[in-house]
PyMOL Python script that loads the backbone (N, CA, C, O; Angstrom):
from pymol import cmd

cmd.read_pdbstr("""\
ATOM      1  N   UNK A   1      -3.701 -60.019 -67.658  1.00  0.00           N
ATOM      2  CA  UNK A   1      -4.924 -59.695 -68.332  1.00  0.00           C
ATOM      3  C   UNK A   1      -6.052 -59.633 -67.313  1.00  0.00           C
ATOM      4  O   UNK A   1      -6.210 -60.451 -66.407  1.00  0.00           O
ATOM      5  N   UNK A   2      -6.853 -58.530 -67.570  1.00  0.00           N
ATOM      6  CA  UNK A   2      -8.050 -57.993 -66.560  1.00  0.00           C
ATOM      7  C   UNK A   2      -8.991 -57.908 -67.162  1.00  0.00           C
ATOM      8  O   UNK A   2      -8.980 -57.051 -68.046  1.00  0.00           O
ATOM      9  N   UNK A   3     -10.144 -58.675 -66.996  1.00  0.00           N
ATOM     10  CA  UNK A   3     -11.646 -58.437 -67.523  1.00  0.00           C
ATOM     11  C   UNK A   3     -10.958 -58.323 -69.380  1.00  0.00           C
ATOM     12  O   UNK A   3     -11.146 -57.322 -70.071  1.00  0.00           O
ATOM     13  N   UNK A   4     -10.376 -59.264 -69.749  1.00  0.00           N
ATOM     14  CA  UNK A   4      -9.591 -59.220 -71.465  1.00  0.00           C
ATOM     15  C   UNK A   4      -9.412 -58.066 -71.203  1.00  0.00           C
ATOM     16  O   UNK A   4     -10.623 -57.879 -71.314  1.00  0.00           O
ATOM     17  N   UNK A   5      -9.201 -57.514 -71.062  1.00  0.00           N
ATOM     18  CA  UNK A   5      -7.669 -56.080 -71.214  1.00  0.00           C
ATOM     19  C   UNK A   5      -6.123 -56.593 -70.992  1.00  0.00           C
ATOM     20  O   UNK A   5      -5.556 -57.167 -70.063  1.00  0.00           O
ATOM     21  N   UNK A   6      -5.800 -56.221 -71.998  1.00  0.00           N
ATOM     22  CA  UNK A   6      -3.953 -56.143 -71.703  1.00  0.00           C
ATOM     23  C   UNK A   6      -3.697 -55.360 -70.690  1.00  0.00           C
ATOM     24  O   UNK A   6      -4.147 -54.307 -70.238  1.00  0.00           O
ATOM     25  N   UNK A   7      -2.420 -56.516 -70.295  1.00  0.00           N
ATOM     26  CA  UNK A   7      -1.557 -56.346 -69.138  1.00  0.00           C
ATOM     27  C   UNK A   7      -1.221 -54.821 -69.293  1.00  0.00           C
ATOM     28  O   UNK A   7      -0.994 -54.257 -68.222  1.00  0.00           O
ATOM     29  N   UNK A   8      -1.138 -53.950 -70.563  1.00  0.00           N
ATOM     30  CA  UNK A   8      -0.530 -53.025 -70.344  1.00  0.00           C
ATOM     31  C   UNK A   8      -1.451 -51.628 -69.735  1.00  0.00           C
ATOM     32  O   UNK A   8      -0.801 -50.618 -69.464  1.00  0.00           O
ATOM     33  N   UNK A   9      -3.180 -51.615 -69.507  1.00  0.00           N
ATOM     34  CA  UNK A   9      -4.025 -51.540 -69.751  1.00  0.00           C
ATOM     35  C   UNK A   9      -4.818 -50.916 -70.871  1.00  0.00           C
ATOM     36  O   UNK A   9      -4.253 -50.819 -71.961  1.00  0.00           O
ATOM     37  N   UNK A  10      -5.968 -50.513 -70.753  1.00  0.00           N
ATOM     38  CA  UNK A  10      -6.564 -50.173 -71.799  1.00  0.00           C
ATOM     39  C   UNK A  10      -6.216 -49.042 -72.905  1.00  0.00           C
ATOM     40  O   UNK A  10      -6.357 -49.193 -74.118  1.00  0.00           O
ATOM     41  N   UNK A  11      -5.715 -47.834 -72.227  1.00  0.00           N
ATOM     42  CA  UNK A  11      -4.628 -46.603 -72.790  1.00  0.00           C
ATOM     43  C   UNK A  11      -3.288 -46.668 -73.324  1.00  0.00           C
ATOM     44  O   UNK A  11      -2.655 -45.660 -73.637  1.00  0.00           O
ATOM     45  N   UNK A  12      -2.774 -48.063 -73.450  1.00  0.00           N
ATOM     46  CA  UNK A  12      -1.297 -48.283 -73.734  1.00  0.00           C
ATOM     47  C   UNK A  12      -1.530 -47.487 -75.247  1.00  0.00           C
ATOM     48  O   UNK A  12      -1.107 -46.443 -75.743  1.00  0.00           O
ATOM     49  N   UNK A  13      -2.372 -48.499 -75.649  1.00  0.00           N
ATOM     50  CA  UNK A  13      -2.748 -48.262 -77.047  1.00  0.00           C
ATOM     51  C   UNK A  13      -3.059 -46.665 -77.972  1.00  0.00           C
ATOM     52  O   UNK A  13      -2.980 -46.396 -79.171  1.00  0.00           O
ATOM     53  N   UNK A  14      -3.448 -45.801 -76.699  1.00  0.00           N
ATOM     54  CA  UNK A  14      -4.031 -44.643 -77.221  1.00  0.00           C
ATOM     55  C   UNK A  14      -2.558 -43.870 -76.864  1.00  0.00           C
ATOM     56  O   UNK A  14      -1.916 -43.198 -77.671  1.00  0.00           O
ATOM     57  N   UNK A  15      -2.277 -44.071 -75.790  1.00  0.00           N
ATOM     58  CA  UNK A  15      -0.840 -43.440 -75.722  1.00  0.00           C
ATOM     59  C   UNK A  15       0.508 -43.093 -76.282  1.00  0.00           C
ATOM     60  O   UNK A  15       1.358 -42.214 -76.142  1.00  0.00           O
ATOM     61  N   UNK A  16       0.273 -44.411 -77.123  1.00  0.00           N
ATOM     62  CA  UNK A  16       1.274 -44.844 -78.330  1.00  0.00           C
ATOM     63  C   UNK A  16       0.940 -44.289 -79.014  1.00  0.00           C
ATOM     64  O   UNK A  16       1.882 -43.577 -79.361  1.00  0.00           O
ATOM     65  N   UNK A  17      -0.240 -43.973 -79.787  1.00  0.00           N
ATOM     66  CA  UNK A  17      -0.862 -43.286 -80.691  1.00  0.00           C
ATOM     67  C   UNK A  17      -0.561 -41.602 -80.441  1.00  0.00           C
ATOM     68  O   UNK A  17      -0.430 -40.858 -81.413  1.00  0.00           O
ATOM     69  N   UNK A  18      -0.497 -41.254 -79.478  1.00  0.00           N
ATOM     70  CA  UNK A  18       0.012 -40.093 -79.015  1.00  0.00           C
ATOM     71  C   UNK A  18       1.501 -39.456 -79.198  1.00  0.00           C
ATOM     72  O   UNK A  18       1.700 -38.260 -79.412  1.00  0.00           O
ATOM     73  N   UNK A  19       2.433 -40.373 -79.087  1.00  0.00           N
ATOM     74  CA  UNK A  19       3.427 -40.303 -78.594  1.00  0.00           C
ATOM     75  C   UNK A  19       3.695 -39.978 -80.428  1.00  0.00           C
ATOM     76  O   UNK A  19       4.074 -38.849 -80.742  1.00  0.00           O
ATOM     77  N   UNK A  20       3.516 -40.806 -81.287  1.00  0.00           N
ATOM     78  CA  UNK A  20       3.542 -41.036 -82.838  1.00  0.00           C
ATOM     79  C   UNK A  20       3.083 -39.799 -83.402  1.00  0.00           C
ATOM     80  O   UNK A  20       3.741 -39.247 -84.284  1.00  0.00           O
ATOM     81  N   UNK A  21       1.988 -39.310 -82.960  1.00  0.00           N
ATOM     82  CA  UNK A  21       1.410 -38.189 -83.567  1.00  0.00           C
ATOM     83  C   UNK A  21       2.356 -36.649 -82.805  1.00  0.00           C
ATOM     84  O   UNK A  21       2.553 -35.556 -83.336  1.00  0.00           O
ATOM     85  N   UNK A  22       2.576 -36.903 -82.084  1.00  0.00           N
ATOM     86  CA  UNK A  22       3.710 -35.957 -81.126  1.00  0.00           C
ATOM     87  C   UNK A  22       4.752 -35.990 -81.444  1.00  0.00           C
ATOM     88  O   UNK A  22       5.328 -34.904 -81.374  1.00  0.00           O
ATOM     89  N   UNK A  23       5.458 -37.012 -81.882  1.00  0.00           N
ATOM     90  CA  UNK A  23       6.855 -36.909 -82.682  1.00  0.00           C
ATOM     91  C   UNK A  23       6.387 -36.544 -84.192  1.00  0.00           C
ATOM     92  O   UNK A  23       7.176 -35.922 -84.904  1.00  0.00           O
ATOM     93  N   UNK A  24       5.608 -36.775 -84.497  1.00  0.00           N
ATOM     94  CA  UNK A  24       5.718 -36.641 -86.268  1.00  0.00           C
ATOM     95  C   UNK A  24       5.289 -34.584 -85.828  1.00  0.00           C
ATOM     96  O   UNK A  24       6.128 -33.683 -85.848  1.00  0.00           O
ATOM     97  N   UNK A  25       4.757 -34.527 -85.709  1.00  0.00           N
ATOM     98  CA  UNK A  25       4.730 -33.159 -85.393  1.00  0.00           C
ATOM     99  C   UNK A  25       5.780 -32.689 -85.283  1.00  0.00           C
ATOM    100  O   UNK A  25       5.910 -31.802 -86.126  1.00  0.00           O
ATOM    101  N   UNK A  26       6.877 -32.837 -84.508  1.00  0.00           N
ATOM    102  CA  UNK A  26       7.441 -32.356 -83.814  1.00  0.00           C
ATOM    103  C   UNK A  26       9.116 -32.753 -84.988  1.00  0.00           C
ATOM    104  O   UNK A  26      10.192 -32.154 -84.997  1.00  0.00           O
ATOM    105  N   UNK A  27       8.728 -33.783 -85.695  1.00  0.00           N
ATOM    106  CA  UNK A  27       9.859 -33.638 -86.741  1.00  0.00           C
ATOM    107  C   UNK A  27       9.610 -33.042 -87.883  1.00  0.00           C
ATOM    108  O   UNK A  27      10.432 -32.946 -88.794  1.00  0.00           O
ATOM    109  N   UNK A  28       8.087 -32.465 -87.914  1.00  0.00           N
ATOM    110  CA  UNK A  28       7.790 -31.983 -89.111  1.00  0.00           C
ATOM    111  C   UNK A  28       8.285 -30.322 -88.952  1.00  0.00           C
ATOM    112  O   UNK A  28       8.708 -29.647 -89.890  1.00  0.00           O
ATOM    113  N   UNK A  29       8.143 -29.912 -87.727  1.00  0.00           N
ATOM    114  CA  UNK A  29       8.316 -28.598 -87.482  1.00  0.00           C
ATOM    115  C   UNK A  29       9.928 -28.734 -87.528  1.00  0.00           C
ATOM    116  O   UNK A  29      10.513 -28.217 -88.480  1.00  0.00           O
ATOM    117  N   UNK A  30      10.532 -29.291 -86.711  1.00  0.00           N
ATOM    118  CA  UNK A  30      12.370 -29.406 -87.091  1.00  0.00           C
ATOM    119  C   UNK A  30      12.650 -29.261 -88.610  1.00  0.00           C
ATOM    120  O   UNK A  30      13.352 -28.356 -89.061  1.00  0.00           O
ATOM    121  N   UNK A  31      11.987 -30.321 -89.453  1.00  0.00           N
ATOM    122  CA  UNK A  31      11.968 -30.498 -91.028  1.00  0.00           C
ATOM    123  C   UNK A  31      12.141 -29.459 -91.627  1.00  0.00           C
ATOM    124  O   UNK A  31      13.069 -29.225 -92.402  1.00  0.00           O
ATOM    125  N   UNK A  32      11.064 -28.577 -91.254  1.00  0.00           N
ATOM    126  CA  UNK A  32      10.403 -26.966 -91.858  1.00  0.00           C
ATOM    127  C   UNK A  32      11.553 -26.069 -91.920  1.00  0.00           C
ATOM    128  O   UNK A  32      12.148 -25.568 -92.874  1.00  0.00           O
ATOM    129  N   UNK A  33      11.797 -25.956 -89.962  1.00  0.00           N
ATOM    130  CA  UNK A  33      12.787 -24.902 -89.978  1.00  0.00           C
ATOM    131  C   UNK A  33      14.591 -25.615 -90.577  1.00  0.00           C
ATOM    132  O   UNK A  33      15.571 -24.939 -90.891  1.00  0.00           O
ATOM    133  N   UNK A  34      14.498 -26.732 -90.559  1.00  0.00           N
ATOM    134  CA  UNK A  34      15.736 -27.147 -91.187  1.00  0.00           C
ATOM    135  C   UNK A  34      15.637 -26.425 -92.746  1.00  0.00           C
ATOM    136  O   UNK A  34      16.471 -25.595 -93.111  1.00  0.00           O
ATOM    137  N   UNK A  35      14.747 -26.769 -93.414  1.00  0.00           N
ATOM    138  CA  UNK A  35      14.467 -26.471 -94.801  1.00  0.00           C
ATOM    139  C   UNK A  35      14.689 -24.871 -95.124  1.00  0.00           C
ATOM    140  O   UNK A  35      15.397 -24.367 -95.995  1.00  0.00           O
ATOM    141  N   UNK A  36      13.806 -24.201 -94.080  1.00  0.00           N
ATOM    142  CA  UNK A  36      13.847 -22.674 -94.430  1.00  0.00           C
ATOM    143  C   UNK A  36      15.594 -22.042 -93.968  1.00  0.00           C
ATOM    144  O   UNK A  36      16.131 -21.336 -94.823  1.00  0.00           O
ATOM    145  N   UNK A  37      16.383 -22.320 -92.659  1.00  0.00           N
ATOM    146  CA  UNK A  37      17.106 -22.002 -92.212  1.00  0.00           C
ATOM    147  C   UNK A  37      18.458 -22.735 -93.351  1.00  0.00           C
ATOM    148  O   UNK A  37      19.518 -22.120 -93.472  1.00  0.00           O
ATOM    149  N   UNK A  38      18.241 -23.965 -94.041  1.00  0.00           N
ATOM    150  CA  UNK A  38      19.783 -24.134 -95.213  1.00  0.00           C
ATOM    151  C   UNK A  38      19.021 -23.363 -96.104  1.00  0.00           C
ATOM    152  O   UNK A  38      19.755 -22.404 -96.341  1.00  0.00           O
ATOM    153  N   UNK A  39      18.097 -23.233 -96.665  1.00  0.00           N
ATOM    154  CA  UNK A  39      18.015 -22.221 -97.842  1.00  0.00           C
ATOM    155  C   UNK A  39      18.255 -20.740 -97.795  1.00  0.00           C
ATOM    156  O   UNK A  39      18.117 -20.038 -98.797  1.00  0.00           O
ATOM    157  N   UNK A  40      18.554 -20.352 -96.827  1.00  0.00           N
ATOM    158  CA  UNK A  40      18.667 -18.826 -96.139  1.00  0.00           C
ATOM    159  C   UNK A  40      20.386 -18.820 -96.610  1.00  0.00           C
ATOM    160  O   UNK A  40      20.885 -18.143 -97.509  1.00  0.00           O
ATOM    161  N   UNK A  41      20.935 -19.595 -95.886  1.00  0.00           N
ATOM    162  CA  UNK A  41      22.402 -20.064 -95.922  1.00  0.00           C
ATOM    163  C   UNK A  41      22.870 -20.353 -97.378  1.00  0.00           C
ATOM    164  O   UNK A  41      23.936 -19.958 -97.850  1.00  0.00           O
ATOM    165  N   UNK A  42      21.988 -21.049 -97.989  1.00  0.00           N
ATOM    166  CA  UNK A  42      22.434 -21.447 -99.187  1.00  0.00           C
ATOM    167  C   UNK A  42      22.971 -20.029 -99.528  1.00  0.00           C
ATOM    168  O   UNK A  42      24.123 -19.598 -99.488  1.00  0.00           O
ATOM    169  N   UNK A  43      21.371 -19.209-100.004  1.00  0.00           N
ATOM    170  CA  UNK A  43      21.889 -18.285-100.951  1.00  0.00           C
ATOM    171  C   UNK A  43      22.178 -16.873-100.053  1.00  0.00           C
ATOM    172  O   UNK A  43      21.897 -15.723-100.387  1.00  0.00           O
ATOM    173  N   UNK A  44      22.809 -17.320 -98.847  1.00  0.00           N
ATOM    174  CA  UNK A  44      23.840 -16.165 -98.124  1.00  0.00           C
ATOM    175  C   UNK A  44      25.185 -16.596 -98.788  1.00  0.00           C
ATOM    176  O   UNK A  44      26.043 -15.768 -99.094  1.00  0.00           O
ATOM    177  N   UNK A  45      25.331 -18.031 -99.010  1.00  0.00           N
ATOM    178  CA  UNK A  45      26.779 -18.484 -99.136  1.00  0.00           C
ATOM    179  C   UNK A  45      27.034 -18.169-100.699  1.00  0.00           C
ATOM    180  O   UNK A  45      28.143 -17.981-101.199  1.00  0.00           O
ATOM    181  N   UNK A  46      26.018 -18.152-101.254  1.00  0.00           N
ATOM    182  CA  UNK A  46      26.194 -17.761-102.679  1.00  0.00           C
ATOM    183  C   UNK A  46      26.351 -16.269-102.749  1.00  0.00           C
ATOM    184  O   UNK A  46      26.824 -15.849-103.805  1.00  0.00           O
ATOM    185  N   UNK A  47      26.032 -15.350-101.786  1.00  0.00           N
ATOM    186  CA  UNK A  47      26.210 -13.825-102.012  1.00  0.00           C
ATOM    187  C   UNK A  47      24.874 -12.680-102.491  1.00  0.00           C
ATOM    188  O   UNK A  47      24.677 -11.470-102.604  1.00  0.00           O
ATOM    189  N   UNK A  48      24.294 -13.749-102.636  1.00  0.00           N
ATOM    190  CA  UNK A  48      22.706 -13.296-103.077  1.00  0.00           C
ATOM    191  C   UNK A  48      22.031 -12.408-101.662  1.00  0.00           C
ATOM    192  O   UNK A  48      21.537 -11.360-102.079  1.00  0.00           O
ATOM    193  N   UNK A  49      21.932 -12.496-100.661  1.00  0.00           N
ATOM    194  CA  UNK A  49      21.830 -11.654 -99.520  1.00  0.00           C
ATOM    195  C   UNK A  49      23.268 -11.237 -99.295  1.00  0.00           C
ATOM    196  O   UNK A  49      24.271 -11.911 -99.530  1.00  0.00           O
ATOM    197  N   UNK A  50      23.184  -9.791 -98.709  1.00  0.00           N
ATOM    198  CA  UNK A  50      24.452  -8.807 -98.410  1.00  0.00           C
ATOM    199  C   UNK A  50      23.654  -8.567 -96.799  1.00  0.00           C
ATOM    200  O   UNK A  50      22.542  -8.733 -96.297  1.00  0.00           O
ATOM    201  N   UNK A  51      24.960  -8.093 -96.423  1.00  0.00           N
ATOM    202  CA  UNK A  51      24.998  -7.452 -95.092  1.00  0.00           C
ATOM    203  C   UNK A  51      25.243  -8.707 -93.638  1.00  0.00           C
ATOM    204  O   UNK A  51      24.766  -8.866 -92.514  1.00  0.00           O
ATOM    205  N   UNK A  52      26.156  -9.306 -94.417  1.00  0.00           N
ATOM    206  CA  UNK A  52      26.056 -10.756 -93.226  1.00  0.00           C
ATOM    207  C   UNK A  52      27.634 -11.526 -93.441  1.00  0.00           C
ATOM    208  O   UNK A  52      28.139 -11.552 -94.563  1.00  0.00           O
ATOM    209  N   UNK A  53      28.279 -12.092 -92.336  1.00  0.00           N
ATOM    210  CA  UNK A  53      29.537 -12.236 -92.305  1.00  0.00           C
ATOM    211  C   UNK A  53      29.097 -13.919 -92.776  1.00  0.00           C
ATOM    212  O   UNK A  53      29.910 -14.761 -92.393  1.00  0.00           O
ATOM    213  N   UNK A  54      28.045 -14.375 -93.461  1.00  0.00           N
ATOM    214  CA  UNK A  54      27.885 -15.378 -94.219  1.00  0.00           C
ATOM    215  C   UNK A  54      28.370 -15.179 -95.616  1.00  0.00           C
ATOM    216  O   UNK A  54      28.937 -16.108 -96.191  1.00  0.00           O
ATOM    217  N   UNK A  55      28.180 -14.002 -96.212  1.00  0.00           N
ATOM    218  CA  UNK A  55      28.111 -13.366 -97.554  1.00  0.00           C
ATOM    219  C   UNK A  55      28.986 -13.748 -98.269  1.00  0.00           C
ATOM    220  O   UNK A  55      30.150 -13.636 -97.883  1.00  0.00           O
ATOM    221  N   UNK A  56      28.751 -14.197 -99.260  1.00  0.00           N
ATOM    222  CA  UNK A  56      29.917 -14.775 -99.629  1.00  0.00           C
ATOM    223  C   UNK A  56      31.026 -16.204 -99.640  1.00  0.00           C
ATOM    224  O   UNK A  56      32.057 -16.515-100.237  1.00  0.00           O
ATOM    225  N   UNK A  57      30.287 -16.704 -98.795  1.00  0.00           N
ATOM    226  CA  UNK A  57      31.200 -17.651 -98.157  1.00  0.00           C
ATOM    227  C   UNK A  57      31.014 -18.971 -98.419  1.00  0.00           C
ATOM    228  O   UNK A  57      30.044 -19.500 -97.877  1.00  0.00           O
ATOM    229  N   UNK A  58      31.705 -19.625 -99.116  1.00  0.00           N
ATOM    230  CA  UNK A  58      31.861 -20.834 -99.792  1.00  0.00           C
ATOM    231  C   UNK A  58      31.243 -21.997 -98.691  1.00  0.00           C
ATOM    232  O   UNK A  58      30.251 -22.655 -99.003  1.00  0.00           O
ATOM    233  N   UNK A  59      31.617 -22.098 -97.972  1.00  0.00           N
ATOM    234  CA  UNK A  59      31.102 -23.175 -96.534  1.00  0.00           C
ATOM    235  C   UNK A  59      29.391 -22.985 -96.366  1.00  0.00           C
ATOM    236  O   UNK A  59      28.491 -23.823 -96.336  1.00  0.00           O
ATOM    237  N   UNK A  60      29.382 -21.772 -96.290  1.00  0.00           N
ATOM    238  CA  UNK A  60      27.288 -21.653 -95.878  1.00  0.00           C
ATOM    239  C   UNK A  60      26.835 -22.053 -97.405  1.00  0.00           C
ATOM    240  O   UNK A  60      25.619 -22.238 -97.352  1.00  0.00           O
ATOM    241  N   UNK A  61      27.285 -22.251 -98.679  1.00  0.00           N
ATOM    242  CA  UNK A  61      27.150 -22.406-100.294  1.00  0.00           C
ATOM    243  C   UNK A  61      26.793 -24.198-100.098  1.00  0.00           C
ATOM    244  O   UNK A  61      25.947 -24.826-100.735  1.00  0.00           O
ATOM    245  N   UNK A  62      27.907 -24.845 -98.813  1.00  0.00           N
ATOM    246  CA  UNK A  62      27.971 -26.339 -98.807  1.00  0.00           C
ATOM    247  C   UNK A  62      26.913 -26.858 -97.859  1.00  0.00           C
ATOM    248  O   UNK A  62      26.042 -27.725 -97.922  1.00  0.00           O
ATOM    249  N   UNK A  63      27.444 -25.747 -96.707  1.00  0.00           N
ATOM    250  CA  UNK A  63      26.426 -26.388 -95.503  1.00  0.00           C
ATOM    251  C   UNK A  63      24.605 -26.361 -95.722  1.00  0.00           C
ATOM    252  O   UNK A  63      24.054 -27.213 -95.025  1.00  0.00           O
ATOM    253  N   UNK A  64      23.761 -25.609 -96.481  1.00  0.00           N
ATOM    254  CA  UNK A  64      23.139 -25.014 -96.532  1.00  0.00           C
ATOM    255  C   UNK A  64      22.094 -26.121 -97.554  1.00  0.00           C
ATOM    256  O   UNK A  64      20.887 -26.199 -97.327  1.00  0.00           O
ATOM    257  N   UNK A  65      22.677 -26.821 -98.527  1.00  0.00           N
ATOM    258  CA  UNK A  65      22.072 -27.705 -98.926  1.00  0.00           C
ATOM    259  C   UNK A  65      22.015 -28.782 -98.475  1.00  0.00           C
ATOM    260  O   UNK A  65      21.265 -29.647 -98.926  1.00  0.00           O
ATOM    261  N   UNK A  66      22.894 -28.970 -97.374  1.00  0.00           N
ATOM    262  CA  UNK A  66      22.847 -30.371 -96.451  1.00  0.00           C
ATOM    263  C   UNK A  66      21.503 -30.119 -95.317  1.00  0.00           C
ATOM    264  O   UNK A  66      20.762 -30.830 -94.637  1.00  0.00           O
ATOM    265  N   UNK A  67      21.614 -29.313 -95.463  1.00  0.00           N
ATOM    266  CA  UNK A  67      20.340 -29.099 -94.021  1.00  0.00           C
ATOM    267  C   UNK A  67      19.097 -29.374 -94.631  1.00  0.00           C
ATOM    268  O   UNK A  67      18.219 -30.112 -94.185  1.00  0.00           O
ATOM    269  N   UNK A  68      19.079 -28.451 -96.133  1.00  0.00           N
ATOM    270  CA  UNK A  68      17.817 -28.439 -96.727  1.00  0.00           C
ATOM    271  C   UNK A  68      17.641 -30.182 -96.895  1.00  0.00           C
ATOM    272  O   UNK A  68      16.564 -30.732 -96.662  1.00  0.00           O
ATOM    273  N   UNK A  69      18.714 -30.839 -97.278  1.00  0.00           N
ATOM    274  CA  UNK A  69      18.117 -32.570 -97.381  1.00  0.00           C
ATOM    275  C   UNK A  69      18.091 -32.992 -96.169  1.00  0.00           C
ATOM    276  O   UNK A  69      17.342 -33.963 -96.069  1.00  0.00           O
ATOM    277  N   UNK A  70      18.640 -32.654 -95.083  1.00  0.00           N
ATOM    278  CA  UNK A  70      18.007 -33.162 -93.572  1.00  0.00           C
ATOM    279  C   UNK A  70      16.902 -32.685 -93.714  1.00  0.00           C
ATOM    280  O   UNK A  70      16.132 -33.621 -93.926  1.00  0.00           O
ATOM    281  N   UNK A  71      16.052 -31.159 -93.720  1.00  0.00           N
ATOM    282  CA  UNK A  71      15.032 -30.619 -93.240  1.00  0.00           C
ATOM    283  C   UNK A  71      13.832 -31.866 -94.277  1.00  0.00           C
ATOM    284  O   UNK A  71      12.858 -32.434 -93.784  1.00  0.00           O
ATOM    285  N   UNK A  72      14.190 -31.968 -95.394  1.00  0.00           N
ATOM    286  CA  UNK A  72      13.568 -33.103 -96.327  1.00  0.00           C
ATOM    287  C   UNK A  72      13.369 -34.071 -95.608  1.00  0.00           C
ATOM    288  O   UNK A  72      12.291 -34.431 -95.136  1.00  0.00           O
ATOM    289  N   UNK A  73      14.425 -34.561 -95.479  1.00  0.00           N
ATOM    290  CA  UNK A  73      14.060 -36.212 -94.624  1.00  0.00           C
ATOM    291  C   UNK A  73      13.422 -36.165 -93.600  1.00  0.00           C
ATOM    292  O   UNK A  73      12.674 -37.128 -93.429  1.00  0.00           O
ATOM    293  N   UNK A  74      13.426 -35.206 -92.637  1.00  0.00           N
ATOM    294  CA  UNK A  74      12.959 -34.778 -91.337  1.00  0.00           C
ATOM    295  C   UNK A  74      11.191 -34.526 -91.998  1.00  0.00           C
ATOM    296  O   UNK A  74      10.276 -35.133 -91.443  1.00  0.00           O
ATOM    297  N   UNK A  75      10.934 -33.695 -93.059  1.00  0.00           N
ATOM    298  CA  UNK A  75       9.871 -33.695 -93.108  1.00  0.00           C
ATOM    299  C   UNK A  75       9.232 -35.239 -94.119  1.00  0.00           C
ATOM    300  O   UNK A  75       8.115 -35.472 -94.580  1.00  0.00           O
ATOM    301  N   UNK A  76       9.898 -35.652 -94.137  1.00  0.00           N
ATOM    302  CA  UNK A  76       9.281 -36.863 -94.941  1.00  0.00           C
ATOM    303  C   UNK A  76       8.964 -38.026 -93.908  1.00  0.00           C
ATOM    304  O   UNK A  76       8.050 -38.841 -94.033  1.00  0.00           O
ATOM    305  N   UNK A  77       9.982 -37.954 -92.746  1.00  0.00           N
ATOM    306  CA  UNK A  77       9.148 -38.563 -91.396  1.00  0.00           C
ATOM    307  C   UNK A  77       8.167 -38.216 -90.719  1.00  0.00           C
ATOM    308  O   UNK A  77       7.248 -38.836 -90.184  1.00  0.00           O
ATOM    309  N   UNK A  78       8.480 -37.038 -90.798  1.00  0.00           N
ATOM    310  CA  UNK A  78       7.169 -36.615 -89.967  1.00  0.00           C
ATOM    311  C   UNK A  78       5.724 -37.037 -90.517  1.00  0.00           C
ATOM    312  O   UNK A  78       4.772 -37.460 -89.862  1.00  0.00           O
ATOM    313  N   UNK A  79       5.788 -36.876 -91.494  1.00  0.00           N
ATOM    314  CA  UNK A  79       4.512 -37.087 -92.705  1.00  0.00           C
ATOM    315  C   UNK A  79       3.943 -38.634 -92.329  1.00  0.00           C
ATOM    316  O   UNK A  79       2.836 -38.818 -91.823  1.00  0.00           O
ATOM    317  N   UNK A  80       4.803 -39.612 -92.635  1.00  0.00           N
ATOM    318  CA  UNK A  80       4.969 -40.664 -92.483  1.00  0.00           C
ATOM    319  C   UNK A  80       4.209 -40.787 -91.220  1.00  0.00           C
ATOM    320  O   UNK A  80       2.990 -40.944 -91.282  1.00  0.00           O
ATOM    321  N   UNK A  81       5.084 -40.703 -89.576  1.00  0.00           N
ATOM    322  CA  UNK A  81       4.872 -40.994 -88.524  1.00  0.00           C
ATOM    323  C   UNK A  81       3.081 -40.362 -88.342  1.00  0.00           C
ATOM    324  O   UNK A  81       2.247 -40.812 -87.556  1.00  0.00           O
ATOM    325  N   UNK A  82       2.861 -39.060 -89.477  1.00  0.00           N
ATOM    326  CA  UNK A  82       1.771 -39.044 -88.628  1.00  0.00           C
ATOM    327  C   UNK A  82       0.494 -39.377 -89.369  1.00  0.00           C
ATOM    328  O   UNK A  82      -0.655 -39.203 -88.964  1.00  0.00           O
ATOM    329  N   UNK A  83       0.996 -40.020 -90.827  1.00  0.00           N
ATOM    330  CA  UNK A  83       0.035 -41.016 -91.545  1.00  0.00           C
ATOM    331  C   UNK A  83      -0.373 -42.579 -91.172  1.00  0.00           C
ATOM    332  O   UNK A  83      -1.306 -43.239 -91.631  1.00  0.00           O
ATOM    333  N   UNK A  84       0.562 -42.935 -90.257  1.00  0.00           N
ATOM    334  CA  UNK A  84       0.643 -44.149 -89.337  1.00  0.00           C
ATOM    335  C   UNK A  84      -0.427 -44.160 -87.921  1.00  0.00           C
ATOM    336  O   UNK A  84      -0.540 -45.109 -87.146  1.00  0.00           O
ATOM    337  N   UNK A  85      -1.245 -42.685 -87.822  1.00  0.00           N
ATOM    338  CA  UNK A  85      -1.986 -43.083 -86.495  1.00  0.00           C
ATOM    339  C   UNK A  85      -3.337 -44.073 -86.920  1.00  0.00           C
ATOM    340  O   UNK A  85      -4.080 -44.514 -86.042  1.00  0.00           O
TER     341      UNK A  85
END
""", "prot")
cmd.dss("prot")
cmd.show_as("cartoon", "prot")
cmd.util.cbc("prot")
cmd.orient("prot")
């Protein structure tokens, strides 16, 4: 400790604050495109878009709502992390 400043110095604090607001960003944008990119899939896998070797296809029908609840959770951290500065 210096002149009462933490050992870590005076910016530890603002840095952290940085780092929080930089990840929540940065999972909110993952979140987004998770969300938009399984719903694309979803209803490729359902057949609802043509012209794609997705079309049709039972697997992009499964995979496609799993992402959309990652892209969820992903954006529900982000939110979080950056209601915490």
């Amino acid at each position: 400790m210096v002149n009462g400043a933490p050992a870590g110095g005076p910016t530890t604090g603002g840095r952290r604050q940085r780092e929080t607001a930089m990840s929540g960003w940065f999972r909110l944008t993952l979140g987004l495109l998770a969300v938009v990119v399984g719903a694309v899939w979803t209803v490729q896998g359902l057949g609802y878009v043509e012209g794609s070797v997705m079309t049709g296809q039972r697997i992009w029908a499964i995979l496609g709502p799993a992402l959309v609840l990652v892209g969820l959770a992903l954006l529900w951290l982000g939110i979080r992390a950056r209601s915490q500065r």
